[in-house]
C-alpha positions, 0 to 999 in steps of 0.5 A: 689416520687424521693425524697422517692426512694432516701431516702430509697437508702440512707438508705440502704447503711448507713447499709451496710457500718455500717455492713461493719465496724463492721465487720471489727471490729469485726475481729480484736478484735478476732485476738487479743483473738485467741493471747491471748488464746494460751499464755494463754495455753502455761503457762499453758501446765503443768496443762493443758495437764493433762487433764480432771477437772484440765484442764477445772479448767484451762480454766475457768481461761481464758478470751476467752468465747466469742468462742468456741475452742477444745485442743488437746495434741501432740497424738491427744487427747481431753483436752478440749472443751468448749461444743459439737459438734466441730471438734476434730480432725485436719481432720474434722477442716481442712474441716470445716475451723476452724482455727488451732493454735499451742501451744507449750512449751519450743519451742516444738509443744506440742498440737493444738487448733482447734477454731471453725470458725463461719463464716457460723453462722454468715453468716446465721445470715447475710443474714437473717439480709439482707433479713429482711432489704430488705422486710422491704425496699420491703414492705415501697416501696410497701406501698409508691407506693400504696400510690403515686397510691392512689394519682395519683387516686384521684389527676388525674385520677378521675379528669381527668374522670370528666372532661371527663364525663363534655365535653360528656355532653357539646358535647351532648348538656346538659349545665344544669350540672355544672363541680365540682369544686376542685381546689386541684387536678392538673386540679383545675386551669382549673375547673372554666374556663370549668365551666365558658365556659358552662356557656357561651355556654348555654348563647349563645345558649338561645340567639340564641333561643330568636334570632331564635324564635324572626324571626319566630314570625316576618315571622308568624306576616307578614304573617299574615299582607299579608293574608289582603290585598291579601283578598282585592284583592280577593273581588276586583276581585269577584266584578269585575268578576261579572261587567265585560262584555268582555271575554278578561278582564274576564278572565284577572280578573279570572287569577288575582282571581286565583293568589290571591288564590294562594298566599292566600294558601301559605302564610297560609301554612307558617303561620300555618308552623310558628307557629306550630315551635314555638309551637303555633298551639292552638287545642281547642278539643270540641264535635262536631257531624257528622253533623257538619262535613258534612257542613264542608266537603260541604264548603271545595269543592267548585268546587263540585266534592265530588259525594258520602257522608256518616258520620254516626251519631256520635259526636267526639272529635275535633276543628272545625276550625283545622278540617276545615282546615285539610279537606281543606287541603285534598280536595285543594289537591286532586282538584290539582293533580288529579281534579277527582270526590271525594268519603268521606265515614266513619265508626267506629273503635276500636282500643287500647281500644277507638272506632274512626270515621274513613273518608277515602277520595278518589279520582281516581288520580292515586295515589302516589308510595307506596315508598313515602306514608310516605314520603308525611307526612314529611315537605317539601317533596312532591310526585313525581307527583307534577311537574309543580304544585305550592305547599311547602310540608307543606300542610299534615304535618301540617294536620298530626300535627293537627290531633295528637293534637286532639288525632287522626290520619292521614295517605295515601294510594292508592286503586281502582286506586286512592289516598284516605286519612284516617283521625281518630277522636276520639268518644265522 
């Protein structure tokens, strides 16, 4: 761009020197045809003084054509002209700058020519001349500058916006979509490297999936293993529970049954947690009828605290084995925080267009602070009332999961006193 501004600088001060010049020229030359006229006038007087066609047969014998003139006699009087619209008259050259020569003869002042000064044309002319060279400069300037901001456009800016455009997605975290290589723009030696560090990012990040996801499988296939061995345990204890006389070691044996419990329950609650992360929580949806739920409903209480039962024959959409185990859930929870009799009660309800078998199980525990009825939902969270009783928070999440993959539905709220769980089923 430097190189273009000072070309055209250059440019134009080659034609005002040239114009300069010639100018310079041009006024000599003239000096010598003014000189040459009036000697020409002088030898002449005789035939020119008389005026009128002997007078313009006269001048046509001069060379000076190339300006325009009036001669005037010693009285003032116009001999010649060589067209209209010149002073004719000393006053009006005077005032018009034209130049006024003597012509006399015999050493007498016998008339004057008045040569019309063509200055002011030709200044018209110069300037004119002046400001065709300067838009004419203007216009190739402005069309370079147009050009250079063309090029800055698609050399830099346009780059420039892709590159920001790439690392907004790499911030987001898309690391599928290549940065378009062109290395004819000024960030061209950067593309492939950007590119290159992409490629690199998303490399790291599946390894560090396969990493993460590779730990999860170890934690779900050892909680798996401890589920074995803590089963043992437990059948040691029920044998033992029964053969034992004294009531110190009973109860020793029911303290160690009920730690095996424990353990049993958490470690399925990191299992099931585990493998729902990886996605692994298989729900196998079959008709199932009300029946069915009944049992599985008997079999979760074993403490035998549910006092009032009712499932209206029906047959739902569901897999046994995730129902029985969010049911287990829901009562195991209900037997820790508030131990007081249980009520299961359905009915049928319709909602967006699909009929549901709707349990609510309740208890009269007192419930939990409406603030946190959502919040239970959520994994890792528990109620406020859960202090001093063991547990992770995983229990509802994981039945709130399951009953979505089975196209129903979980939630909580408290009513008659008390903390009740409704669970929807879709009708068969």
């Amino acid at each position: 761009m430097l190189s273009v501004l000072c070309l055209l600088a250059g440019m134009i001060g080659a034609v005002i020197l040239l114009k300069s010049s010639s100018d310079q020229e041009t006024t000599s030359e003239f000096t010598v045809k003014v000189n040459r006229l009036v000697v020409f006038m002088e030898k002449n007087w005789e035939r020119l003084e008389q005026g009128g066609a002997i007078a313009k047969e006269t001048m046509a014998e001069s060379t000076a054509q190339d300006f325009d003139y009036v001669l005037l006699n010693e009285d003032g009087d116009v001999l010649y002209q060589t067209r209209e619209g010149l002073s004719v008259n000393v006053s009006q050259a005077t005032s018009r700058f034209d130049l006024i020569r003597d012509v006399t003869a015999d050493g007498k002042i016998v008339g004057k020519v008045l040569i019309h000064n063509g200055w002011q044309d030709a200044e018209a002319r110069k300037m004119q001349g002046i400001a065709a060279i300067f838009f004419g400069m203007s216009f190739i300037l402005a069309l370079c500058m147009l050009g250079y901001a063309l090029y800055l456009k698609k050399k830099v800016i346009q780059p420039f916006e892709r590159m920001k455009g790439f690392a907004q997605q790499v911030a987001m975290g898309n690391l599928d979509v290549p940065l378009e290589m062109d290395r004819g723009n000024v960030f061209g030696a950067f593309t492939q490297s950007f590119d290159l560090m992409r490629e690199e990012l998303k490399a790291s990040r599946l390894r560090e999936e396969a990493a993460l996801n590779s730990r999860k499988e170890l934690i779900a296939q050892l909680s798996h293993d401890i589920k074995t061995p803590v089963a043992s345990i437990k059948a040691m204890a029920d044998v033992m529970e029964l053969s034992v006389t004294d009531a110190e070691q009973r109860q020793t044996v029911q303290a160690i049954n009920a730690k095996a419990d424990q353990i049993d329950r958490l470690v399925s609650n990191l299992f099931h947690a585990t493998l729902e992360e990886l996605e692994r929580l298989e729900v196998n949806v079959e008709e199932v009828p009300s029946g069915e739920i009944q049992r599985l409903i008997r079999d979760a209480d074993h403490l035998r605290l549910i006092r009032q039962l009712e499932i209206p024959e029906c047959v739902v959409l569901a897999d046994p084995l995730r129902l029985s185990q969010v049911i287990g859930n829901v009562i195991t929870n209900s037997y820790k925080y508030a131990g007081t009799e249980i009520d299961v009660k359905g009915f049928f309800e319709k909602m967006a267009d699909k009929d549901f078998l709707t349990m609510e199980i309740s208890d009269q525990g007192g419930g939990v602070p409406e603030e946190e009825l959502t919040q239970i939902l959520e994994k890792f969270k528990r109620g406020s009332n859960s202090g001093g009783k063991d547990g992770a928070g995983l229990g509802l999440y994981i039945s709130n999961h399951l009953m979505k993959k089975m196209d129903g539905s979980l939630s909580c709220k408290n009513q008659n006193g008390g903390f009740t769980i409704v669970l929807k089923l879709l009708l068969a």
